[in-house]
C-alpha positions in Angstrom: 8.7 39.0 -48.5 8.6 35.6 -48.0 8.2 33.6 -44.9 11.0 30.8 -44.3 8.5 28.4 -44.5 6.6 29.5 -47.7 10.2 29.4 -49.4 10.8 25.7 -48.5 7.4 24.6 -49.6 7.7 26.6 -53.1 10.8 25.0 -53.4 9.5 21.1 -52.5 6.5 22.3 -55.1 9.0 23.0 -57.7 11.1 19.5 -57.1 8.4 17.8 -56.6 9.4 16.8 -53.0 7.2 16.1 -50.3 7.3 17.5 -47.0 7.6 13.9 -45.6 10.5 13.3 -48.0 12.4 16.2 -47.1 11.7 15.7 -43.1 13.1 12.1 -43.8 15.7 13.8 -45.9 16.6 16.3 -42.8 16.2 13.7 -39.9 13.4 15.3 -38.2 10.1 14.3 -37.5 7.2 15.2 -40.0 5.3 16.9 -37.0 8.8 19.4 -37.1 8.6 20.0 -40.5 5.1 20.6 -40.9 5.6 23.6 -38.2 8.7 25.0 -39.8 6.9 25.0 -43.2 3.6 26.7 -41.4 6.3 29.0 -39.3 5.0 27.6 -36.3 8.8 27.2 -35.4 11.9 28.9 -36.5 14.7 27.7 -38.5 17.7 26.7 -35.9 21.5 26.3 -36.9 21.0 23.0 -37.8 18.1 23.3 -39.8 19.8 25.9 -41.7 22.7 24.2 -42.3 20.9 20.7 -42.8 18.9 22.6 -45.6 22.0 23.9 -46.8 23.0 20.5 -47.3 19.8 19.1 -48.9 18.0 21.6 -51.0 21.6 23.3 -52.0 21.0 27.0 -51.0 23.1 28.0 -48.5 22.8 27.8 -44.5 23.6 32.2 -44.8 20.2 32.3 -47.4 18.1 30.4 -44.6 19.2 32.6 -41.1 18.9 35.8 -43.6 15.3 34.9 -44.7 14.5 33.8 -40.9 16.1 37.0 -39.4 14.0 39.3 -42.1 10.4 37.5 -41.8 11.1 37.8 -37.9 12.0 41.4 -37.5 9.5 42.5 -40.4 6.6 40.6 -37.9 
């Protein structure tokens, strides 16, 4: 399975997004980003739904993947 944060960054890789551009894109700092796509920190509420909003999956997709790569730890 994989980790939230291996999902966002196969999906920036596939857009050819950065992770600067979707931190700018989110309105979060770069320093947040960087530790949600290295799943230093979890994905909140707002960051599911905020990725909802942005990369179009939705904010369900995101707490699913984070509650799975959690419990499976």
């Amino acid at each position: 399975m994989r980790s939230p944060g291996e999902s966002i960054k196969s999906i920036l890789d596939y857009r050819n997004i950065s992770i600067k551009q979707l931190a700018v894109d989110l309105e979060i700092s770069y320093q947040r980003m960087l530790k949600i796509v290295e799943n230093i920190e979890p994905l909140d509420e707002d960051i599911c739904r905020s990725l909802e909003m942005v990369l179009g999956f939705r904010a369900e997709y995101w707490r699913t993947l984070q509650r799975a790569w959690y419990h499976d730890k």
